[in-house]
C-alpha positions as a Markdown table, in Angstrom:
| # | Residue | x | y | z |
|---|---|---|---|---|
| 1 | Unk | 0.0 | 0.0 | 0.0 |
| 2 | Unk | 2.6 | 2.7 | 1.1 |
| 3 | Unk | 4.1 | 1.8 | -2.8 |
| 4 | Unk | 1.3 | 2.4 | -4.2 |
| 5 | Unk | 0.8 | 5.3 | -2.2 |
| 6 | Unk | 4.2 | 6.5 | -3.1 |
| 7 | Unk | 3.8 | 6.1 | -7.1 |
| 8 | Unk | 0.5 | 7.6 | -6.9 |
| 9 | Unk | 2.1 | 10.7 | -5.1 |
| 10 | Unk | 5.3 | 10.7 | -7.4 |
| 11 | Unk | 2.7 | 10.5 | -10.5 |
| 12 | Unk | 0.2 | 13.2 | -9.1 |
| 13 | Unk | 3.5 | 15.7 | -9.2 |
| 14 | Unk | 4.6 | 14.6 | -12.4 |
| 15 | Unk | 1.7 | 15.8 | -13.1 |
| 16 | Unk | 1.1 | 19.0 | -11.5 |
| 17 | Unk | 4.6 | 19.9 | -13.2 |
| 18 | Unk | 3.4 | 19.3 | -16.4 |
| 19 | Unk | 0.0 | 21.4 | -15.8 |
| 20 | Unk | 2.1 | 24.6 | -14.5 |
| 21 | Unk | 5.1 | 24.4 | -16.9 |
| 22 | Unk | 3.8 | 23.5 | -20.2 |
| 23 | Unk | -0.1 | 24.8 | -20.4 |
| 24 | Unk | -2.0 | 27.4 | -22.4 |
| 25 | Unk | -2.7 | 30.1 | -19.5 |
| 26 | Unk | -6.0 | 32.7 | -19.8 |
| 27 | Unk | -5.4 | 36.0 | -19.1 |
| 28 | Unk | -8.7 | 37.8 | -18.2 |
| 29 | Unk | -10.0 | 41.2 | -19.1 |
| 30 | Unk | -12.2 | 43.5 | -21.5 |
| 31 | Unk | -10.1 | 41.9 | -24.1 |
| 32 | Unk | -8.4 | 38.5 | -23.0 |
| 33 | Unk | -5.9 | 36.2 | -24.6 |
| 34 | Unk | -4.0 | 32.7 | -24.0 |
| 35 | Unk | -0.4 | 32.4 | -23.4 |
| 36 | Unk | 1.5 | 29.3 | -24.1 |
| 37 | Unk | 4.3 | 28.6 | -21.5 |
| 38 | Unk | 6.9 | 25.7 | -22.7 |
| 39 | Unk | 7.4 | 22.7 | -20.4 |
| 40 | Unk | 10.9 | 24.2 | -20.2 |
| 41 | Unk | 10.0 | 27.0 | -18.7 |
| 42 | Unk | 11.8 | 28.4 | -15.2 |
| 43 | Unk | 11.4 | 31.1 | -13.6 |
| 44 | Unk | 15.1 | 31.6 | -12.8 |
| 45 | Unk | 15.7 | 31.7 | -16.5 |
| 46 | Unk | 14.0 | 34.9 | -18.5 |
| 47 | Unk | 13.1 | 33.4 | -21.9 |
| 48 | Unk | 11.7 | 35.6 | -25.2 |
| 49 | Unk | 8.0 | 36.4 | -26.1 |
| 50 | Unk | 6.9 | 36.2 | -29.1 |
| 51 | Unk | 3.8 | 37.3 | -30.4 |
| 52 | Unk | 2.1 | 37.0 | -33.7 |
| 53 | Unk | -0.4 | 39.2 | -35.1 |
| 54 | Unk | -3.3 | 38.0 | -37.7 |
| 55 | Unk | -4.6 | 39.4 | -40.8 |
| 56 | Unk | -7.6 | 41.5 | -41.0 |
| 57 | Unk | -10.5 | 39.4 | -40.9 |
| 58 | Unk | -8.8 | 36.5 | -38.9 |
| 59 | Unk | -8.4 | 35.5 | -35.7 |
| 60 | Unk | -5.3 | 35.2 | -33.6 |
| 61 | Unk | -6.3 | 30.9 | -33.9 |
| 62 | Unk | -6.4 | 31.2 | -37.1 |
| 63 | Unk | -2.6 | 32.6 | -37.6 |
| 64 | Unk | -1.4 | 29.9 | -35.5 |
| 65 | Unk | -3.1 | 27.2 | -37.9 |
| 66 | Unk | -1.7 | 28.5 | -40.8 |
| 67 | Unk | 2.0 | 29.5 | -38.8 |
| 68 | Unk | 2.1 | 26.6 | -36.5 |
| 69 | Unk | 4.2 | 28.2 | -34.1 |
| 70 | Unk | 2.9 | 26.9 | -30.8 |
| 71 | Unk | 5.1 | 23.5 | -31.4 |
| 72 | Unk | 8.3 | 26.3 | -32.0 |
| 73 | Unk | 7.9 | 27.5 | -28.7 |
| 74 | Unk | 8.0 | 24.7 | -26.7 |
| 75 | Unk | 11.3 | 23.2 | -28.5 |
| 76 | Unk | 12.8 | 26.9 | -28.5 |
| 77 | Unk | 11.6 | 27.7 | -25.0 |
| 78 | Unk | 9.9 | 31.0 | -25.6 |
| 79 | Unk | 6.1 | 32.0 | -24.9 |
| 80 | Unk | 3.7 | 32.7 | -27.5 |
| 81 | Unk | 0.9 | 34.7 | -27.6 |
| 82 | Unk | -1.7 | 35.3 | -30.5 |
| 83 | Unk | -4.3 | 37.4 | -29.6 |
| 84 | Unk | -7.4 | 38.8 | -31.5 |
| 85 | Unk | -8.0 | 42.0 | -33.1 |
| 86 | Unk | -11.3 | 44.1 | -32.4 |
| 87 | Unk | -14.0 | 43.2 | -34.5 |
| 88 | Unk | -15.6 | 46.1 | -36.4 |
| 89 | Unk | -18.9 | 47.2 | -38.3 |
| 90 | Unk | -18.6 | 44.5 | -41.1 |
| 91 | Unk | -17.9 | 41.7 | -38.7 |
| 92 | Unk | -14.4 | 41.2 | -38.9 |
| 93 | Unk | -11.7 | 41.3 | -37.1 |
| 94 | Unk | -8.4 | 43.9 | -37.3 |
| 95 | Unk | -5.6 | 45.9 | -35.7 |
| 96 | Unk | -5.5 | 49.6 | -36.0 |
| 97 | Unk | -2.4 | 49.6 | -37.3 |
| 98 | Unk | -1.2 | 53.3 | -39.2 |
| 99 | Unk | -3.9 | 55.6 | -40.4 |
| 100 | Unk | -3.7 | 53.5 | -43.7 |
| 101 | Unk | -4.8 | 49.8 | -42.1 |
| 102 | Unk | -7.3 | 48.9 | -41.0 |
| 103 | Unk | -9.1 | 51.1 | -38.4 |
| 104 | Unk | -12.5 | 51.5 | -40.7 |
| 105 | Unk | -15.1 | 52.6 | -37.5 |
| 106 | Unk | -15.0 | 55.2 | -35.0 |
| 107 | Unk | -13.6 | 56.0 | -32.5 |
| 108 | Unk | -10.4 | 54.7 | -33.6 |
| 109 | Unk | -8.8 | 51.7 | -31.1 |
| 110 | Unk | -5.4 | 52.2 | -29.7 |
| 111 | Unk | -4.2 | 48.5 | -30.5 |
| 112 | Unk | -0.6 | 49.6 | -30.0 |
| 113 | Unk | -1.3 | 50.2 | -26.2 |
| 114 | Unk | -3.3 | 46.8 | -26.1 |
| 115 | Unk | -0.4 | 45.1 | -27.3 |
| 116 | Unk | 2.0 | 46.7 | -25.2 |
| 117 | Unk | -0.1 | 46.2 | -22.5 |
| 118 | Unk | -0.1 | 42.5 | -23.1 |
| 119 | Unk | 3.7 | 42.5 | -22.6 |
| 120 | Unk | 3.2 | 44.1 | -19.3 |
| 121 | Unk | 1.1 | 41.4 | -18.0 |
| 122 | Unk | 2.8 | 38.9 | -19.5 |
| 123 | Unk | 6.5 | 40.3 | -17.9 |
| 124 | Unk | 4.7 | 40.6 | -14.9 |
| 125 | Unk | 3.7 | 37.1 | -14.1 |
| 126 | Unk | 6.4 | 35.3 | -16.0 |
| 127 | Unk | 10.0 | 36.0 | -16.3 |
| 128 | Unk | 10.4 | 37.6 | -19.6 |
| 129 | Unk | 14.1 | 38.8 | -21.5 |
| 130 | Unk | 13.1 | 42.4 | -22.1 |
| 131 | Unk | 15.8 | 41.9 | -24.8 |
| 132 | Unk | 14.3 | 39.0 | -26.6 |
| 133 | Unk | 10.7 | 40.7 | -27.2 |
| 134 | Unk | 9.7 | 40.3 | -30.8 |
| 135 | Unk | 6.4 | 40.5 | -33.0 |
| 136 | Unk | 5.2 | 38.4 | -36.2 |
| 137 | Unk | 2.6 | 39.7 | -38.1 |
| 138 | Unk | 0.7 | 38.7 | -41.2 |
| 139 | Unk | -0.7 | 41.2 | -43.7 |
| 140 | Unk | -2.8 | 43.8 | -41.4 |
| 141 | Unk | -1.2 | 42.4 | -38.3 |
| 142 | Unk | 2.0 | 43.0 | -40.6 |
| 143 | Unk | 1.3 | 46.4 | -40.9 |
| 144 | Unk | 0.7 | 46.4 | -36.8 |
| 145 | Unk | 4.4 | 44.5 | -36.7 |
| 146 | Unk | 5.4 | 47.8 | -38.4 |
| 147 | Unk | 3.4 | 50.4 | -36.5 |
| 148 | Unk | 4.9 | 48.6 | -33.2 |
| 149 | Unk | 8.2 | 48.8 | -34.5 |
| 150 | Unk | 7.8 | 52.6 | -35.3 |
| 151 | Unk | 6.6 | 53.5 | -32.1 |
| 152 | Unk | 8.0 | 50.8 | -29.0 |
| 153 | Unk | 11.3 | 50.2 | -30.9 |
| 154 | Unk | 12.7 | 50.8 | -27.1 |
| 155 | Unk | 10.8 | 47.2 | -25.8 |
| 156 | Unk | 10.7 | 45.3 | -29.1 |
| 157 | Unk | 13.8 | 43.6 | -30.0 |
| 158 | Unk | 12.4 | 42.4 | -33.5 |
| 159 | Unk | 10.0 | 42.2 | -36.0 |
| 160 | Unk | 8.8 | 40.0 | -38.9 |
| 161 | Unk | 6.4 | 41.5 | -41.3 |
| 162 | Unk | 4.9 | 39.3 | -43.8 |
| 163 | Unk | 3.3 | 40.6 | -46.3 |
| 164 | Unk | 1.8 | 44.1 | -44.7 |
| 165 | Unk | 2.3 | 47.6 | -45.5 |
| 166 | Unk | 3.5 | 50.3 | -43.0 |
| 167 | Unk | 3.4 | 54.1 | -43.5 |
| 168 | Unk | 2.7 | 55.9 | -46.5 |
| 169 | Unk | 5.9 | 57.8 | -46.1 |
| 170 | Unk | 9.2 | 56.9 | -44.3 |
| 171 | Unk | 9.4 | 60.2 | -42.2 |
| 172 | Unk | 5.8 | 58.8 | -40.8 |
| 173 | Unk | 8.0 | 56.7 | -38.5 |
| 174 | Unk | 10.2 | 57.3 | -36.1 |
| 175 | Unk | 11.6 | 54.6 | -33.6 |
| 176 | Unk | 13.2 | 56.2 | -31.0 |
| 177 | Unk | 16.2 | 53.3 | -31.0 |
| 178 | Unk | 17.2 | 50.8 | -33.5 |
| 179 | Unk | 15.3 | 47.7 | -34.1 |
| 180 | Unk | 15.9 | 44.4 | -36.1 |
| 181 | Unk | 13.4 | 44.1 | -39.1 |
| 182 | Unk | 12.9 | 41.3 | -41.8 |
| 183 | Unk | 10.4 | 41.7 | -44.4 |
| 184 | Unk | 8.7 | 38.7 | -45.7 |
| 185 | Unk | 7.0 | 39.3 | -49.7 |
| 186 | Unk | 6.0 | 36.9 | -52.4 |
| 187 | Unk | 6.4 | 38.2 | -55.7 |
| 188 | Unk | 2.9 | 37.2 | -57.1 |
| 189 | Unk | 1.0 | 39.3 | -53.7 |
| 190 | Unk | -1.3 | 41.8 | -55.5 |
| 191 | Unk | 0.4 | 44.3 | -52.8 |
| 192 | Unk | 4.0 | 43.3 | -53.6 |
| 193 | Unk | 4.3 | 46.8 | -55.9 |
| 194 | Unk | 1.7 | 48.8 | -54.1 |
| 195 | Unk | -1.8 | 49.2 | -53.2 |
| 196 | Unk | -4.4 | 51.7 | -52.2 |
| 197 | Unk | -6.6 | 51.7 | -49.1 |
| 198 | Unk | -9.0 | 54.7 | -48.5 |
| 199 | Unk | -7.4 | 55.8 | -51.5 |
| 200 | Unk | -4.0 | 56.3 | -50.0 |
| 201 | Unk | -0.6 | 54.5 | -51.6 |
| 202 | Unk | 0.9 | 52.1 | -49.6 |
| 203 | Unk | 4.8 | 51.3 | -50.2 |
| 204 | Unk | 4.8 | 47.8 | -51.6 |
| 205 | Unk | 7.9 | 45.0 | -50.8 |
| 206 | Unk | 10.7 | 47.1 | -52.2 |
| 207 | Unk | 9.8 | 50.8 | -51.2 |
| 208 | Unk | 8.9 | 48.9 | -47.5 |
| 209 | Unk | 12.7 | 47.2 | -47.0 |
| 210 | Unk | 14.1 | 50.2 | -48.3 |
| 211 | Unk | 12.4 | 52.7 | -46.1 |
| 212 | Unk | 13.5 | 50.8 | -43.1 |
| 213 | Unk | 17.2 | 50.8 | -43.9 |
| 214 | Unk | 17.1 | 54.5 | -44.5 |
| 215 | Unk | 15.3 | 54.5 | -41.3 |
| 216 | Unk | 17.7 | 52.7 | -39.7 |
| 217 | Unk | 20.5 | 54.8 | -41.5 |
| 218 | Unk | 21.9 | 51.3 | -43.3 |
| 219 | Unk | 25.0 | 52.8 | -44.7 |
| 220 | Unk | 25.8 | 49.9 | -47.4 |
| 221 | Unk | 23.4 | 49.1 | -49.9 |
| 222 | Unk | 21.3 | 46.3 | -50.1 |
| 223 | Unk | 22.2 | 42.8 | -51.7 |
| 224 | Unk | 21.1 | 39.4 | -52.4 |
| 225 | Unk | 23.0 | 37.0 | -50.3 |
| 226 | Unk | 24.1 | 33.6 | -52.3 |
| 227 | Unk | 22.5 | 31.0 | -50.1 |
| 228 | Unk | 18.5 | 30.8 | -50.8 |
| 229 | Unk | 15.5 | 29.5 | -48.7 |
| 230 | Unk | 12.8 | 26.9 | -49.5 |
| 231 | Unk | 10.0 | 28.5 | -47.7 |
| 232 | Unk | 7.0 | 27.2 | -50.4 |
| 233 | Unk | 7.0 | 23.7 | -51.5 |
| 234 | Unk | 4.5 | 24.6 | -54.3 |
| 235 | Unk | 7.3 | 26.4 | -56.0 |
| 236 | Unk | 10.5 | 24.7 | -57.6 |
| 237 | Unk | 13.8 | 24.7 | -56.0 |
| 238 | Unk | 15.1 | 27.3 | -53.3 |
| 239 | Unk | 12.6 | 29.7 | -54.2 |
| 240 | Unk | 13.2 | 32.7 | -52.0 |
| 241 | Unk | 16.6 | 35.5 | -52.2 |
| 242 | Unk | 17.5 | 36.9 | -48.8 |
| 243 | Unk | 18.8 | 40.7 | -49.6 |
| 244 | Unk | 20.0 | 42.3 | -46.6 |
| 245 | Unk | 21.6 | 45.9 | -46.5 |
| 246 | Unk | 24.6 | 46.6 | -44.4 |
| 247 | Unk | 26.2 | 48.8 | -41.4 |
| 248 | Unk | 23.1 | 50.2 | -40.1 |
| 249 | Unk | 22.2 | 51.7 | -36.9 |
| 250 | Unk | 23.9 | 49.8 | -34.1 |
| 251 | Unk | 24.5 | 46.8 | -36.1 |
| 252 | Unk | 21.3 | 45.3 | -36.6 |
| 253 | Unk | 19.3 | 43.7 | -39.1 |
| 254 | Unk | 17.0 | 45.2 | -42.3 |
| 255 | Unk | 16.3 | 41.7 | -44.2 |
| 256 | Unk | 13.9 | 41.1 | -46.9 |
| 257 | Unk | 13.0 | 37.5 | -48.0 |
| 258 | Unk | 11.5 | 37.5 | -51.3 |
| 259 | Unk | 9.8 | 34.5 | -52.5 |
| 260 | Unk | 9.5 | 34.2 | -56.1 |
| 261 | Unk | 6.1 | 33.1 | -57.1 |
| 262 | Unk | 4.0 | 33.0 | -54.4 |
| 263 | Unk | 1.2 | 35.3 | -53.3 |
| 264 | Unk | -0.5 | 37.0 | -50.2 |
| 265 | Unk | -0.1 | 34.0 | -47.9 |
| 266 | Unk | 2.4 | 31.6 | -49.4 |
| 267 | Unk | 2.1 | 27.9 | -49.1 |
| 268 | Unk | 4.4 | 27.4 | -46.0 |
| 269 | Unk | 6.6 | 24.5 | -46.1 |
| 270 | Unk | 7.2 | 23.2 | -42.7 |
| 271 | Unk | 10.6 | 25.0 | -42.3 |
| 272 | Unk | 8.8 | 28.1 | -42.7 |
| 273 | Unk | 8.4 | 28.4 | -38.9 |
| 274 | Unk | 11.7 | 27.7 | -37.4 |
| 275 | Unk | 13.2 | 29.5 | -40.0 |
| 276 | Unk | 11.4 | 32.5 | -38.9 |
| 277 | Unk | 12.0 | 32.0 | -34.9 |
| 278 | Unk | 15.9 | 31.3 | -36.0 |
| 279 | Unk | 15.8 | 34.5 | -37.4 |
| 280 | Unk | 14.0 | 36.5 | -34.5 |
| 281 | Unk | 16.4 | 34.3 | -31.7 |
| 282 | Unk | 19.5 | 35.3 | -33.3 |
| 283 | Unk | 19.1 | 39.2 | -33.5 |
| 284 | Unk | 18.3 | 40.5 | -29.5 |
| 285 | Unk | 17.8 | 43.6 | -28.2 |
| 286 | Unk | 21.3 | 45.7 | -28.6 |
Protein backbone atom coordinates (compact mmCIF):
# COMPACT_ATOMS: atom_id res chain seq x y z
CA UNK A 1 0.00 0.00 0.00
CA UNK A 2 2.63 2.67 1.08
CA UNK A 3 4.13 1.77 -2.77
CA UNK A 4 1.26 2.40 -4.22
CA UNK A 5 0.83 5.32 -2.25
CA UNK A 6 4.22 6.53 -3.07
CA UNK A 7 3.81 6.06 -7.09
CA UNK A 8 0.49 7.62 -6.85
CA UNK A 9 2.06 10.67 -5.08
CA UNK A 10 5.31 10.71 -7.39
CA UNK A 11 2.70 10.48 -10.46
CA UNK A 12 0.17 13.24 -9.09
CA UNK A 13 3.54 15.70 -9.16
CA UNK A 14 4.60 14.60 -12.35
CA UNK A 15 1.68 15.84 -13.15
CA UNK A 16 1.08 19.00 -11.46
CA UNK A 17 4.57 19.86 -13.23
CA UNK A 18 3.44 19.32 -16.40
CA UNK A 19 0.02 21.36 -15.85
CA UNK A 20 2.08 24.58 -14.48
CA UNK A 21 5.08 24.43 -16.95
CA UNK A 22 3.75 23.47 -20.15
CA UNK A 23 -0.12 24.80 -20.36
CA UNK A 24 -1.97 27.37 -22.44
CA UNK A 25 -2.71 30.11 -19.54
CA UNK A 26 -6.02 32.68 -19.78
CA UNK A 27 -5.44 35.98 -19.09
CA UNK A 28 -8.72 37.76 -18.21
CA UNK A 29 -9.97 41.22 -19.12
CA UNK A 30 -12.18 43.53 -21.55
CA UNK A 31 -10.12 41.87 -24.10
CA UNK A 32 -8.41 38.47 -23.02
CA UNK A 33 -5.86 36.20 -24.64
CA UNK A 34 -3.96 32.71 -24.02
CA UNK A 35 -0.42 32.38 -23.41
CA UNK A 36 1.47 29.26 -24.09
CA UNK A 37 4.30 28.55 -21.54
CA UNK A 38 6.90 25.71 -22.71
CA UNK A 39 7.38 22.69 -20.39
CA UNK A 40 10.93 24.20 -20.23
CA UNK A 41 9.97 27.02 -18.73
CA UNK A 42 11.78 28.44 -15.17
CA UNK A 43 11.38 31.10 -13.60
CA UNK A 44 15.13 31.59 -12.78
CA UNK A 45 15.75 31.69 -16.46
CA UNK A 46 13.98 34.91 -18.54
CA UNK A 47 13.05 33.39 -21.90
CA UNK A 48 11.67 35.63 -25.19
CA UNK A 49 7.99 36.37 -26.05
CA UNK A 50 6.89 36.24 -29.15
CA UNK A 51 3.75 37.34 -30.38
CA UNK A 52 2.06 36.98 -33.71
CA UNK A 53 -0.41 39.24 -35.07
CA UNK A 54 -3.33 37.96 -37.66
CA UNK A 55 -4.58 39.39 -40.80
CA UNK A 56 -7.62 41.46 -41.01
CA UNK A 57 -10.48 39.38 -40.88
CA UNK A 58 -8.82 36.48 -38.92
CA UNK A 59 -8.38 35.55 -35.72
CA UNK A 60 -5.27 35.16 -33.60
CA UNK A 61 -6.27 30.92 -33.91
CA UNK A 62 -6.40 31.17 -37.12
CA UNK A 63 -2.61 32.57 -37.60
CA UNK A 64 -1.42 29.86 -35.54
CA UNK A 65 -3.13 27.24 -37.91
CA UNK A 66 -1.73 28.52 -40.77
CA UNK A 67 2.05 29.45 -38.77
CA UNK A 68 2.06 26.58 -36.51
CA UNK A 69 4.16 28.18 -34.14
CA UNK A 70 2.93 26.86 -30.82
CA UNK A 71 5.15 23.51 -31.41
CA UNK A 72 8.27 26.28 -32.04
CA UNK A 73 7.91 27.51 -28.66
CA UNK A 74 7.96 24.67 -26.75
CA UNK A 75 11.26 23.17 -28.49
CA UNK A 76 12.81 26.87 -28.54
CA UNK A 77 11.59 27.68 -25.01
CA UNK A 78 9.85 31.01 -25.63
CA UNK A 79 6.07 31.98 -24.87
CA UNK A 80 3.73 32.73 -27.52
CA UNK A 81 0.92 34.74 -27.58
CA UNK A 82 -1.65 35.30 -30.50
CA UNK A 83 -4.26 37.37 -29.60
CA UNK A 84 -7.42 38.84 -31.51
CA UNK A 85 -7.99 41.97 -33.09
CA UNK A 86 -11.32 44.06 -32.37
CA UNK A 87 -14.05 43.25 -34.52
CA UNK A 88 -15.60 46.15 -36.38
CA UNK A 89 -18.91 47.17 -38.35
CA UNK A 90 -18.57 44.52 -41.15
CA UNK A 91 -17.86 41.71 -38.75
CA UNK A 92 -14.36 41.18 -38.88
CA UNK A 93 -11.67 41.27 -37.05
CA UNK A 94 -8.38 43.89 -37.27
CA UNK A 95 -5.57 45.88 -35.73
CA UNK A 96 -5.53 49.59 -35.96
CA UNK A 97 -2.43 49.58 -37.27
CA UNK A 98 -1.16 53.31 -39.21
CA UNK A 99 -3.91 55.61 -40.39
CA UNK A 100 -3.68 53.52 -43.70
CA UNK A 101 -4.76 49.83 -42.06
CA UNK A 102 -7.29 48.91 -41.02
CA UNK A 103 -9.08 51.10 -38.42
CA UNK A 104 -12.53 51.50 -40.71
CA UNK A 105 -15.09 52.61 -37.48
CA UNK A 106 -15.01 55.25 -35.03
CA UNK A 107 -13.63 56.04 -32.47
CA UNK A 108 -10.41 54.70 -33.56
CA UNK A 109 -8.83 51.68 -31.08
CA UNK A 110 -5.40 52.15 -29.75
CA UNK A 111 -4.24 48.49 -30.51
CA UNK A 112 -0.62 49.60 -29.96
CA UNK A 113 -1.34 50.16 -26.23
CA UNK A 114 -3.31 46.81 -26.07
CA UNK A 115 -0.40 45.13 -27.32
CA UNK A 116 1.97 46.65 -25.24
CA UNK A 117 -0.15 46.18 -22.55
CA UNK A 118 -0.14 42.45 -23.06
CA UNK A 119 3.70 42.47 -22.56
CA UNK A 120 3.24 44.14 -19.31
CA UNK A 121 1.05 41.37 -18.03
CA UNK A 122 2.79 38.91 -19.48
CA UNK A 123 6.54 40.33 -17.92
CA UNK A 124 4.69 40.61 -14.92
CA UNK A 125 3.74 37.09 -14.07
CA UNK A 126 6.39 35.26 -16.00
CA UNK A 127 9.97 36.00 -16.30
CA UNK A 128 10.42 37.60 -19.61
CA UNK A 129 14.13 38.83 -21.54
CA UNK A 130 13.12 42.44 -22.07
CA UNK A 131 15.81 41.87 -24.80
CA UNK A 132 14.34 39.05 -26.60
CA UNK A 133 10.69 40.75 -27.20
CA UNK A 134 9.75 40.33 -30.82
CA UNK A 135 6.39 40.50 -33.03
CA UNK A 136 5.20 38.43 -36.17
CA UNK A 137 2.60 39.75 -38.07
CA UNK A 138 0.69 38.71 -41.20
CA UNK A 139 -0.71 41.15 -43.73
CA UNK A 140 -2.82 43.77 -41.35
CA UNK A 141 -1.16 42.39 -38.32
CA UNK A 142 2.00 42.99 -40.65
CA UNK A 143 1.30 46.38 -40.89
CA UNK A 144 0.74 46.39 -36.83
CA UNK A 145 4.36 44.49 -36.69
CA UNK A 146 5.39 47.85 -38.40
CA UNK A 147 3.38 50.40 -36.53
CA UNK A 148 4.93 48.59 -33.21
CA UNK A 149 8.15 48.77 -34.52
CA UNK A 150 7.84 52.62 -35.31
CA UNK A 151 6.60 53.50 -32.13
CA UNK A 152 7.98 50.81 -28.97
CA UNK A 153 11.34 50.20 -30.86
CA UNK A 154 12.69 50.79 -27.12
CA UNK A 155 10.82 47.24 -25.84
CA UNK A 156 10.73 45.35 -29.15
CA UNK A 157 13.83 43.64 -29.98
CA UNK A 158 12.44 42.43 -33.52
CA UNK A 159 10.00 42.24 -36.00
CA UNK A 160 8.80 40.00 -38.93
CA UNK A 161 6.40 41.50 -41.29
CA UNK A 162 4.92 39.29 -43.82
CA UNK A 163 3.28 40.59 -46.32
CA UNK A 164 1.82 44.11 -44.67
CA UNK A 165 2.29 47.61 -45.50
CA UNK A 166 3.49 50.27 -42.97
CA UNK A 167 3.36 54.06 -43.47
CA UNK A 168 2.67 55.94 -46.54
CA UNK A 169 5.86 57.80 -46.08
CA UNK A 170 9.15 56.89 -44.26
CA UNK A 171 9.40 60.18 -42.17
CA UNK A 172 5.83 58.78 -40.79
CA UNK A 173 8.00 56.71 -38.52
CA UNK A 174 10.16 57.31 -36.08
CA UNK A 175 11.55 54.62 -33.64
CA UNK A 176 13.20 56.22 -30.96
CA UNK A 177 16.24 53.31 -30.96
CA UNK A 178 17.17 50.83 -33.53
CA UNK A 179 15.27 47.74 -34.13
CA UNK A 180 15.86 44.44 -36.09
CA UNK A 181 13.40 44.15 -39.08
CA UNK A 182 12.86 41.30 -41.75
CA UNK A 183 10.44 41.67 -44.40
CA UNK A 184 8.67 38.72 -45.72
CA UNK A 185 6.99 39.27 -49.70
CA UNK A 186 6.02 36.90 -52.38
CA UNK A 187 6.39 38.22 -55.70
CA UNK A 188 2.90 37.21 -57.10
CA UNK A 189 1.04 39.31 -53.70
CA UNK A 190 -1.34 41.84 -55.52
CA UNK A 191 0.36 44.30 -52.79
CA UNK A 192 4.00 43.28 -53.61
CA UNK A 193 4.25 46.78 -55.91
CA UNK A 194 1.74 48.82 -54.07
CA UNK A 195 -1.79 49.21 -53.21
CA UNK A 196 -4.38 51.69 -52.23
CA UNK A 197 -6.58 51.69 -49.13
CA UNK A 198 -8.96 54.67 -48.51
CA UNK A 199 -7.40 55.82 -51.50
CA UNK A 200 -3.98 56.25 -50.03
CA UNK A 201 -0.62 54.48 -51.59
CA UNK A 202 0.95 52.13 -49.58
CA UNK A 203 4.78 51.27 -50.18
CA UNK A 204 4.82 47.77 -51.65
CA UNK A 205 7.87 45.04 -50.77
CA UNK A 206 10.69 47.07 -52.22
CA UNK A 207 9.78 50.75 -51.19
CA UNK A 208 8.94 48.89 -47.50
CA UNK A 209 12.65 47.18 -47.02
CA UNK A 210 14.06 50.24 -48.30
CA UNK A 211 12.37 52.72 -46.06
CA UNK A 212 13.45 50.78 -43.11
CA UNK A 213 17.22 50.81 -43.95
CA UNK A 214 17.11 54.51 -44.54
CA UNK A 215 15.31 54.49 -41.29
CA UNK A 216 17.65 52.67 -39.68
CA UNK A 217 20.55 54.76 -41.51
CA UNK A 218 21.86 51.28 -43.28
CA UNK A 219 24.96 52.77 -44.67
CA UNK A 220 25.77 49.89 -47.41
CA UNK A 221 23.41 49.14 -49.88
CA UNK A 222 21.35 46.28 -50.11
CA UNK A 223 22.20 42.77 -51.69
CA UNK A 224 21.10 39.36 -52.35
CA UNK A 225 22.98 37.05 -50.29
CA UNK A 226 24.05 33.62 -52.28
CA UNK A 227 22.53 31.00 -50.06
CA UNK A 228 18.45 30.77 -50.81
CA UNK A 229 15.52 29.50 -48.75
CA UNK A 230 12.76 26.95 -49.52
CA UNK A 231 9.96 28.49 -47.67
CA UNK A 232 6.96 27.18 -50.42
CA UNK A 233 6.95 23.74 -51.46
CA UNK A 234 4.53 24.59 -54.30
CA UNK A 235 7.25 26.41 -56.02
CA UNK A 236 10.49 24.66 -57.59
CA UNK A 237 13.76 24.70 -56.03
CA UNK A 238 15.12 27.33 -53.30
CA UNK A 239 12.57 29.70 -54.21
CA UNK A 240 13.16 32.70 -51.97
CA UNK A 241 16.60 35.50 -52.18
CA UNK A 242 17.50 36.93 -48.84
CA UNK A 243 18.77 40.69 -49.61
CA UNK A 244 20.04 42.31 -46.58
CA UNK A 245 21.59 45.92 -46.50
CA UNK A 246 24.58 46.59 -44.42
CA UNK A 247 26.20 48.85 -41.41
CA UNK A 248 23.10 50.22 -40.13
CA UNK A 249 22.17 51.75 -36.87
CA UNK A 250 23.91 49.79 -34.06
CA UNK A 251 24.50 46.75 -36.12
CA UNK A 252 21.31 45.35 -36.56
CA UNK A 253 19.32 43.68 -39.12
CA UNK A 254 17.03 45.18 -42.27
CA UNK A 255 16.34 41.72 -44.17
CA UNK A 256 13.94 41.12 -46.91
CA UNK A 257 13.03 37.46 -48.02
CA UNK A 258 11.46 37.52 -51.29
CA UNK A 259 9.76 34.53 -52.50
CA UNK A 260 9.50 34.25 -56.06
CA UNK A 261 6.10 33.05 -57.09
CA UNK A 262 3.97 33.05 -54.39
CA UNK A 263 1.18 35.27 -53.31
CA UNK A 264 -0.50 36.95 -50.23
CA UNK A 265 -0.08 34.02 -47.86
CA UNK A 266 2.40 31.61 -49.42
CA UNK A 267 2.06 27.93 -49.05
CA UNK A 268 4.44 27.38 -45.99
CA UNK A 269 6.55 24.54 -46.05
CA UNK A 270 7.23 23.18 -42.74
CA UNK A 271 10.55 25.03 -42.28
CA UNK A 272 8.82 28.12 -42.69
CA UNK A 273 8.39 28.45 -38.90
CA UNK A 274 11.74 27.71 -37.43
CA UNK A 275 13.17 29.55 -40.01
CA UNK A 276 11.36 32.55 -38.91
CA UNK A 277 12.00 31.97 -34.87
CA UNK A 278 15.90 31.29 -36.02
CA UNK A 279 15.81 34.48 -37.39
CA UNK A 280 14.03 36.46 -34.55
CA UNK A 281 16.36 34.35 -31.71
CA UNK A 282 19.51 35.32 -33.26
CA UNK A 283 19.11 39.15 -33.50
CA UNK A 284 18.27 40.48 -29.55
CA UNK A 285 17.83 43.63 -28.19
CA UNK A 286 21.25 45.69 -28.62
Amino acid sequence: MKVRLTVAVVLLSLLSTQIVHAATVPFTGSRPFNVFIPSTYEKSDPVPLVIALSGYGQTGAQLENYLHLTSEAQSAGFIYVHPDGTIDQFGARFWNATPECCDFQKPPVNDAAYIMNIIKKISARYSVDPKRIYVIGHSNGGFMANALACKYSSRIAAIINIAGGSFTTAAACKPSSPINILQIWGTKDVTYAYNHIRGKPIPGAEATFSNWGSIEKCSTPATALPDKLDLDPTIPGDETTIFQFGGCSADVSVDFWRIDGAGHSPVISPFFASEMVAWLMTHPKQ
